[in-house]
SELUMDO-97062 format. One record per atom (N, C-alpha, C): residue in three letters; x, y, z. Coordinates in steps of 0.05 Angstrom, whole numbers, padded with zeros to 5 digits, always signed. Layout:
REM residues N
alaXYZ...
***
This chain:
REM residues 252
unk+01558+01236+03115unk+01556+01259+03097unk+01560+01249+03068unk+01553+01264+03042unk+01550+01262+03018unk+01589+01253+03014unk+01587+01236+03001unk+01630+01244+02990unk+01638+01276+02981unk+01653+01274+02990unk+01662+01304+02987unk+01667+01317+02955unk+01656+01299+02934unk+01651+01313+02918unk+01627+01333+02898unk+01615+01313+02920unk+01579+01331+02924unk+01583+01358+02930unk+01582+01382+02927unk+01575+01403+02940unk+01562+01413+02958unk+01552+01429+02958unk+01529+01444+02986unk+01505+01444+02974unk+01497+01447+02939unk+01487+01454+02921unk+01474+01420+02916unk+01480+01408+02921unk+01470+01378+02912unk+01464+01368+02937unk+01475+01379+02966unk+01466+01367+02993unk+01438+01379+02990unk+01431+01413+02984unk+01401+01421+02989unk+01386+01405+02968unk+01401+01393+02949unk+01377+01385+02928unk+01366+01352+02935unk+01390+01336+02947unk+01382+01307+02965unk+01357+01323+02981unk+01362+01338+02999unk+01347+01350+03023unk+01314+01358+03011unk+01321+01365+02995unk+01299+01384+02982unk+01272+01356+02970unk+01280+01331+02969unk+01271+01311+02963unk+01268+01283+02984unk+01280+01289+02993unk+01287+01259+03016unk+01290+01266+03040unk+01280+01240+03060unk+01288+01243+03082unk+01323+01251+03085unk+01320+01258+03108unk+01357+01268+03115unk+01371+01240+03124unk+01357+01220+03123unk+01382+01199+03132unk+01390+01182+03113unk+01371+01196+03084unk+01385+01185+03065unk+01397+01200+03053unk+01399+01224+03048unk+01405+01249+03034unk+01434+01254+03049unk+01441+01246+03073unk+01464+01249+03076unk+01483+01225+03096unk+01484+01202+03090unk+01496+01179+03102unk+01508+01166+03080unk+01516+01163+03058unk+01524+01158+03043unk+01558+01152+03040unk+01563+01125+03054unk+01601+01130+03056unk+01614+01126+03025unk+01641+01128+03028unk+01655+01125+03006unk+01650+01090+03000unk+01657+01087+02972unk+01666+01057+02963unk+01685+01047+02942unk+01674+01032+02929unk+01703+01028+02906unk+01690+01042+02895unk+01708+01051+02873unk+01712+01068+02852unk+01711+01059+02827unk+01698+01072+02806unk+01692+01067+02780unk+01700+01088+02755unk+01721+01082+02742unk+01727+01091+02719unk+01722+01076+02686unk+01706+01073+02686unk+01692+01057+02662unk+01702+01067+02637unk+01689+01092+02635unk+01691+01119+02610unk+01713+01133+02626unk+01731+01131+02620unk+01756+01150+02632unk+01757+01187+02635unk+01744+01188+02609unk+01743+01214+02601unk+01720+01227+02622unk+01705+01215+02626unk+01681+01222+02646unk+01688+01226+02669unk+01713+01216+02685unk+01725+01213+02707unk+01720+01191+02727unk+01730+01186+02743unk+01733+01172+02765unk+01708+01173+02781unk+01690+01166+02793unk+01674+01167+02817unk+01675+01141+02825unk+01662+01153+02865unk+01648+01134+02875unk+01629+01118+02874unk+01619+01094+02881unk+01590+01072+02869unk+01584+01079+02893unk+01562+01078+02887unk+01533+01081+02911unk+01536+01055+02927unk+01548+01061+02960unk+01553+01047+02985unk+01572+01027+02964unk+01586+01033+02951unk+01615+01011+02950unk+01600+00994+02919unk+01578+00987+02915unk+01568+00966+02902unk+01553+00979+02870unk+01546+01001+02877unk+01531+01009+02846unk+01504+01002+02846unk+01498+00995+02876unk+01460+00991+02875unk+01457+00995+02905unk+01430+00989+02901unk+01413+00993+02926unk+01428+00968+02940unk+01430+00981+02972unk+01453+00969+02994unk+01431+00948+03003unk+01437+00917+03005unk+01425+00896+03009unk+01413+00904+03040unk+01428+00910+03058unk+01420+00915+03091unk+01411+00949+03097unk+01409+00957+03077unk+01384+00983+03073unk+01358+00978+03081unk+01351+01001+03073unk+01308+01005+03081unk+01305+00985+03061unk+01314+00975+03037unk+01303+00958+03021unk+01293+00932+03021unk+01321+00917+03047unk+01318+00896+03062unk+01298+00886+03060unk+01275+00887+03070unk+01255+00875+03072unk+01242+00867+03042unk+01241+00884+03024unk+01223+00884+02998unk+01250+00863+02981unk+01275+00869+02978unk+01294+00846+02966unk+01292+00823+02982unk+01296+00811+03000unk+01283+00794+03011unk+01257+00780+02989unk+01244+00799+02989unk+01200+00790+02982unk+01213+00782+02953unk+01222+00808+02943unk+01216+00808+02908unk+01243+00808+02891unk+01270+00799+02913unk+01291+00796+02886unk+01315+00786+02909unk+01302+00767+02916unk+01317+00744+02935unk+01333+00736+02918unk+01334+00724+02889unk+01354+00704+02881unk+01371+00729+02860unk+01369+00757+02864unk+01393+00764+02852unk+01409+00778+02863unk+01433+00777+02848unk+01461+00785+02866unk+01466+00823+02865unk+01471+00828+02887unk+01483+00857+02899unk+01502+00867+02875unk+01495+00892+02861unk+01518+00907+02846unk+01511+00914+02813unk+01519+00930+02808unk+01516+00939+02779unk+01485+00943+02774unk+01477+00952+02786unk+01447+00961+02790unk+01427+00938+02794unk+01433+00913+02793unk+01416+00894+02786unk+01396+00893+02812unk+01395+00902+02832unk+01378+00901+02857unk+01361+00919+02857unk+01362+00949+02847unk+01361+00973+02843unk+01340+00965+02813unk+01346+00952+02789unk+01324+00943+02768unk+01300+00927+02779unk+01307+00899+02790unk+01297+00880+02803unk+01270+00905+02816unk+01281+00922+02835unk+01257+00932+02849unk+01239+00946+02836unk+01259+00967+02817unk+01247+00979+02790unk+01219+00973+02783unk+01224+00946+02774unk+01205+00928+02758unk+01182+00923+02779unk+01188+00915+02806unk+01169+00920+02822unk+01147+00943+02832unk+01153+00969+02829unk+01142+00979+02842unk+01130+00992+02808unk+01138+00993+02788unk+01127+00991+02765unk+01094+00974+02770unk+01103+00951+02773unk+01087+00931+02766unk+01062+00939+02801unk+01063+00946+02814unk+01051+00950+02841unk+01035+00973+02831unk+01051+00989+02813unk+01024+01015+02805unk+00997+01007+02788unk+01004+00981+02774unk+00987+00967+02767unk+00964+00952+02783unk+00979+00932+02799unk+00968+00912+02815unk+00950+00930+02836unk+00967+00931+02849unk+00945+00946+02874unk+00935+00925+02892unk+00951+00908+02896unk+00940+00886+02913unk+00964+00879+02936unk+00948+00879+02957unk+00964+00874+02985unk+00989+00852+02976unk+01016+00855+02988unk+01037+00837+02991unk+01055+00846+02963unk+01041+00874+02945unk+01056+00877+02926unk+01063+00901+02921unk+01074+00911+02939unk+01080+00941+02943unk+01105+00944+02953unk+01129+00959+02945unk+01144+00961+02956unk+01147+00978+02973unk+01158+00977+03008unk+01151+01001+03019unk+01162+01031+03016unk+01151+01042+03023unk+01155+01076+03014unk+01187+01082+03023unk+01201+01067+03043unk+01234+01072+03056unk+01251+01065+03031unk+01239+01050+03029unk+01248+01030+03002unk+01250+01048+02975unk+01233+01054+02971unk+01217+01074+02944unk+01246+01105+02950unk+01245+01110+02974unk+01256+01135+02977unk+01291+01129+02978unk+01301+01103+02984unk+01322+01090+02980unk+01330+01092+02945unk+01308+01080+02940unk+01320+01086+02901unk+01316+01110+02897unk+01305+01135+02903unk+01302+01155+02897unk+01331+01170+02904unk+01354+01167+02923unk+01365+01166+02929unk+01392+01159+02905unk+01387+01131+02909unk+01406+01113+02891unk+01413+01131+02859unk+01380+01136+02848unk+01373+01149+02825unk+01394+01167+02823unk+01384+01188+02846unk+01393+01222+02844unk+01433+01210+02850unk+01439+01196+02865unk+01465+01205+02871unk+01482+01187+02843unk+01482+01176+02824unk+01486+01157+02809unk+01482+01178+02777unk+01463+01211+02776unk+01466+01217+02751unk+01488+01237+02750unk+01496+01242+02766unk+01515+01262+02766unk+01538+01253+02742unk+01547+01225+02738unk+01574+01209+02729unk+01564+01189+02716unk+01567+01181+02685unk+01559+01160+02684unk+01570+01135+02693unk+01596+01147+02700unk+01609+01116+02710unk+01603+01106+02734unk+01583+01125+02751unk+01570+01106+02769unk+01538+01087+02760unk+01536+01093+02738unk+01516+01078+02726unk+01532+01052+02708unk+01537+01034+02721unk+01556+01012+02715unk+01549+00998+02688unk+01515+00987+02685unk+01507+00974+02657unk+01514+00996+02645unk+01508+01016+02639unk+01505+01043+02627unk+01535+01050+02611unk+01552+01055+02637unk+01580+01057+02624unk+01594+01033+02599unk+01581+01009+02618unk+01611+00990+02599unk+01586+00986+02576unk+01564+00993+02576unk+01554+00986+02548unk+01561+01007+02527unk+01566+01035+02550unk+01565+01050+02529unk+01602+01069+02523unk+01619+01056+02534unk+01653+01062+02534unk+01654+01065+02519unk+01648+01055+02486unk+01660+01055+02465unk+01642+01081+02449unk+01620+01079+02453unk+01601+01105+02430unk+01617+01122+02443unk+01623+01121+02475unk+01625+01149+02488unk+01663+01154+02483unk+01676+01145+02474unk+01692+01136+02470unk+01702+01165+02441unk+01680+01163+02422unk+01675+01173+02398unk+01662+01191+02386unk+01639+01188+02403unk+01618+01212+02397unk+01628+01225+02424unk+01629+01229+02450unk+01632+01248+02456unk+01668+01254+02488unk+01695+01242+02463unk+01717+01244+02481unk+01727+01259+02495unk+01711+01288+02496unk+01729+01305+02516unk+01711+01315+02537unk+01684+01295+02542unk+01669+01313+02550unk+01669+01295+02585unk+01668+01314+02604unk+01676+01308+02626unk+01655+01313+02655unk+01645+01294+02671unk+01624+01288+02692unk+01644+01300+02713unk+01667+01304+02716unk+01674+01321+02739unk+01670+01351+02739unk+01683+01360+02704unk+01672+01383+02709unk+01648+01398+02704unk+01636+01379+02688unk+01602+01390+02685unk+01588+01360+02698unk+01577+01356+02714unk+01562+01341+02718unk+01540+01326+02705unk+01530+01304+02689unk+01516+01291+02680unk+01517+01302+02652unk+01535+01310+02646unk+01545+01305+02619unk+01545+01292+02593unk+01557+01269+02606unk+01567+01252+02585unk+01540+01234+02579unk+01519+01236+02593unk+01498+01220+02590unk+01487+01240+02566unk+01481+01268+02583unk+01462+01283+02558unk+01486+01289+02529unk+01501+01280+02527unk+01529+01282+02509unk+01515+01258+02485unk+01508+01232+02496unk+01504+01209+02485unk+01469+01208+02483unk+01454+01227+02492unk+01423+01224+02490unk+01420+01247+02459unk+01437+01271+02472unk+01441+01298+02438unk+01452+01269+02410unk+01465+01252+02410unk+01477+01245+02397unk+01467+01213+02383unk+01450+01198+02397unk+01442+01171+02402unk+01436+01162+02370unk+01425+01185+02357unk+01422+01169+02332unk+01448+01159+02316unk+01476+01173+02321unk+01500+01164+02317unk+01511+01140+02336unk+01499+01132+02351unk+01505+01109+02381unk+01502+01081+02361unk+01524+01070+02355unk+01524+01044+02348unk+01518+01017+02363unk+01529+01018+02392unk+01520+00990+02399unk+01497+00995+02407unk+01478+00966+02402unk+01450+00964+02409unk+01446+00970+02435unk+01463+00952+02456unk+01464+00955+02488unk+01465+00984+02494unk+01486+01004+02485unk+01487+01023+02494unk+01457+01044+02484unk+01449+01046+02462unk+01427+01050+02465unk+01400+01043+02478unk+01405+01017+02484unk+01377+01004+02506unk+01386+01019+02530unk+01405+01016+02543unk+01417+01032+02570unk+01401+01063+02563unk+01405+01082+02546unk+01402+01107+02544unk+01373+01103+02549unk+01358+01096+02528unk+01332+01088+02534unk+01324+01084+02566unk+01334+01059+02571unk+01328+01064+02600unk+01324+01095+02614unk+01348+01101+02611unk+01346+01121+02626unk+01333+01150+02622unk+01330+01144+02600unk+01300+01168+02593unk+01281+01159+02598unk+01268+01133+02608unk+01245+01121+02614unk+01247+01130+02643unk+01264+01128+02659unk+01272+01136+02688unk+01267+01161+02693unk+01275+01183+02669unk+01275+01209+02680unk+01241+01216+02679unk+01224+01200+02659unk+01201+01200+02654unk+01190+01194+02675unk+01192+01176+02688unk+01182+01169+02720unk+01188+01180+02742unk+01209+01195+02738unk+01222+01224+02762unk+01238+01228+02754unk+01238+01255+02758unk+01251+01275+02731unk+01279+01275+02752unk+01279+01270+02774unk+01303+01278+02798unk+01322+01255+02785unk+01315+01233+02769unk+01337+01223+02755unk+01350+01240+02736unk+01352+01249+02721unk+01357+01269+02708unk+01378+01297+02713unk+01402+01296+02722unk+01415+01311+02729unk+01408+01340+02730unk+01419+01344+02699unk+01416+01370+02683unk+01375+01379+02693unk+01365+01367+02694unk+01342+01368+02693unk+01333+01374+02721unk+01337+01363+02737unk+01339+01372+02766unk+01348+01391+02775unk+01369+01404+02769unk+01393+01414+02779unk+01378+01443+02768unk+01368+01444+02750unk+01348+01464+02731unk+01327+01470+02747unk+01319+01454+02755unk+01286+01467+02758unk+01277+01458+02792unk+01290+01455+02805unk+01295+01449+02831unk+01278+01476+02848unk+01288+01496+02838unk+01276+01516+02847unk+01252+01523+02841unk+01245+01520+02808unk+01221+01527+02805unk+01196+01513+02819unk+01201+01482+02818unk+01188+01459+02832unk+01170+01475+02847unk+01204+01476+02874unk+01190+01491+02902unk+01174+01517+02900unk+01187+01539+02884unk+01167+01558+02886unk+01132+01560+02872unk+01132+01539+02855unk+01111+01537+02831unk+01086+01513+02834unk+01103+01488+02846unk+01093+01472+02853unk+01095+01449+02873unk+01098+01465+02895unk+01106+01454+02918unk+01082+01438+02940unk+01054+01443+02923unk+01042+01410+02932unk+01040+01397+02916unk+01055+01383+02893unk+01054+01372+02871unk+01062+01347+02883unk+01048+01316+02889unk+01063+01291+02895unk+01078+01287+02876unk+01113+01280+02891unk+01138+01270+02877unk+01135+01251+02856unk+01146+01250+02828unk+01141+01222+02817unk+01123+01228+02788unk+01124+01201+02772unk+01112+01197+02742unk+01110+01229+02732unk+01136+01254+02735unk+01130+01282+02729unk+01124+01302+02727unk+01094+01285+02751unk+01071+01308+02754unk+01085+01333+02763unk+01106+01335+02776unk+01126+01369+02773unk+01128+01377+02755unk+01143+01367+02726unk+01149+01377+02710unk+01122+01377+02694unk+01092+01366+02688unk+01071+01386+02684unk+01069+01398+02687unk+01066+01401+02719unk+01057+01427+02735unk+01080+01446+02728unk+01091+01453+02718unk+01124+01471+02708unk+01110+01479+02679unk+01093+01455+02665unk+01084+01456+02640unk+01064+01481+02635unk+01046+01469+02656unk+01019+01493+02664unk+01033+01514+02665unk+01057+01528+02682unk+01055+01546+02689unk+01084+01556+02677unk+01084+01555+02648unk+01109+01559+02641unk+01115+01597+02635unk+01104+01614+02630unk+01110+01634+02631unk+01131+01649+02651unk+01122+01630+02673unk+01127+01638+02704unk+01164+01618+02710unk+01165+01598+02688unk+01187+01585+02692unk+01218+01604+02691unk+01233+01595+02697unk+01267+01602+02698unk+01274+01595+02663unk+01294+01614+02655unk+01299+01606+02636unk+01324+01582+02635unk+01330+01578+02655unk+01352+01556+02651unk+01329+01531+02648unk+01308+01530+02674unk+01290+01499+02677unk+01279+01505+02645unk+01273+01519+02634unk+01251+01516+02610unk+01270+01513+02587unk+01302+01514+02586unk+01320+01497+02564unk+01315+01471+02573unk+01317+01466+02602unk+01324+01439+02599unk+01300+01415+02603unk+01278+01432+02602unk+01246+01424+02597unk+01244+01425+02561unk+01257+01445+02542unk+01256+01444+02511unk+01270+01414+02507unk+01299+01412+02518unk+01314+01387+02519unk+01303+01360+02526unk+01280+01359+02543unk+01270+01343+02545unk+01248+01330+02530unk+01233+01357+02518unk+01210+01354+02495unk+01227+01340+02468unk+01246+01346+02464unk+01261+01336+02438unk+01268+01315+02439unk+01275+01298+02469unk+01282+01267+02469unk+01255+01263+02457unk+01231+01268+02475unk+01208+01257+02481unk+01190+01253+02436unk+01208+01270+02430unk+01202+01275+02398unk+01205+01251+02381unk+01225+01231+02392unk+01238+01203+02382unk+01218+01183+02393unk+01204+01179+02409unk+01191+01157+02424unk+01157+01167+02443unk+01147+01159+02437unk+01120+01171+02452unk+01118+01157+02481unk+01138+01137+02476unk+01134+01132+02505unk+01146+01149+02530unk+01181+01172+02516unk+01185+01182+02533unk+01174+01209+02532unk+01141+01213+02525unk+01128+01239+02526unk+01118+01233+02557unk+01114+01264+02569unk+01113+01254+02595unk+01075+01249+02600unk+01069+01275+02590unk+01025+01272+02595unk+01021+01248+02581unk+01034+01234+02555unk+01018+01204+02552unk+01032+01185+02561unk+01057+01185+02578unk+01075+01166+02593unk+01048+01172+02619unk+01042+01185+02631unk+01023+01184+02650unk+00997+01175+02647unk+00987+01177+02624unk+00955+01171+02616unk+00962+01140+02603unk+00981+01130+02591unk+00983+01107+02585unk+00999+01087+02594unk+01009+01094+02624unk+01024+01074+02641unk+01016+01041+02642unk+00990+01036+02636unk+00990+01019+02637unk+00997+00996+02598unk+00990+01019+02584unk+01006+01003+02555unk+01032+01002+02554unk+01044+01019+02578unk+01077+01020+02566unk+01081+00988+02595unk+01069+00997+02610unk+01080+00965+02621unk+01072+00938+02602unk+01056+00938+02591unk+01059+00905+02570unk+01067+00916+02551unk+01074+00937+02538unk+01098+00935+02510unk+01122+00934+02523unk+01128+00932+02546unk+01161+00948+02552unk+01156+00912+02577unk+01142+00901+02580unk+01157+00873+02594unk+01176+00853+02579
***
């Protein structure tokens, strides 16, 4: 089962996306307090990445044999793969779909806290430190990330800004990274666009098309998302889809 600080409300939303044997097998591990103020959580299976003797197995093995388990580095490694496979399209370069649904997994249970986002935290302790000290991932969930995304143009270290970046490039590729963002529009998804294939946001278009009809909570946190997307065209989502393949050779 999820750690017991998941709710009932975050078990239907794993469910609502993933198979059930990943959506709910998930044991406790060490613990991470990076950003203090953010609180304490658990790392994903003990390590902070995709679990080496997971569905992944096979594809780490193929495509990120020589790097080491933890702090997301297994979990990037594949990243970059299955990036690079939407390109290729050629047999032996695909990561398999258990695999794919393993990081989807990793993604969703890791935004809730930034201190289970390990590069993320220690790059970003100190901005978060300043720009945003009282603000807390236990009691509002994924917080302190959108705390430091409202704020970034005040974000002094370079690292901590590349991290943020990252992770608006992530929510751009599935929005279920995205806490606040998920947690929002979860429902509309299902009722609005529920044959929509998962992934590169085609949900949150399809949310676009049919915005009259949206929730007013999903359509703040769809405005919130248009306003990152206002700083960078890469994290716009219709030309992040029509130009996937320019943002892979500016962004290698």
């Amino acid at each position: 089962m999820p750690r017991s600080s998941i709710g009932p409300i975050i078990v239907a939303l794993f469910a609502f996306s993933l198979p059930s044997s990943l959506a709910l097998s998930k044991p406790d591990g060490t613990k991470s307090n990076i950003i203090e103020a953010a609180g304490e959580t658990d790392l994903y299976y003990g390590v902070g990445d995709v679990p080496a003797d997971g569905p992944c197995k096979g594809d780490i093995k193929a495509f990120c044999k020589d790097v080491t388990e933890g702090e997301s580095r297994v979990a990037n490694c594949l990243s970059k793969r299955i990036r690079a496979s939407k390109l290729a399209n050629v047999a032996g370069t695909k990561v398999n779909q258990k695999c794919i649904d393993e990081m989807v997994a990793f993604r969703i249970d890791r935004s809730d806290n930034i201190n289970k986002d390990v590069p993320l935290a220690k790059a970003c302790v100190e901005d978060a430190a300043k720009l945003c000290p009282e603000v807390s991932d236990l009691s509002s969930p994924g917080s302190t990330l959108q705390c430091l995304k409202e704020k970034k143009q005040k974000v002094v270290s370079k690292r901590c800004k590349s991290e943020i970046f990252r992770t608006e490039i992530e929510a751009v590729e599935d929005f279920r990274s995205d806490y606040k963002l998920r947690t929002a529009c979860t429902d509309d998804i299902s009722n609005l666009c529920m044959d929509v294939e998962p992934g590169q946001s085609r949900e949150i278009e399809c949310l676009t098309s049919k915005r009259m009809q949206v929730s007013w909570e999903c359509q703040d946190q769809m405005f919130r998302s248009e306003q990152v997307a206002e700083d960078d065209i890469r994290l716009h989502v219709r030309l992040f889809n029509k130009c996937f393949g320019d943002y892979q050779v500016t962004t290698r």
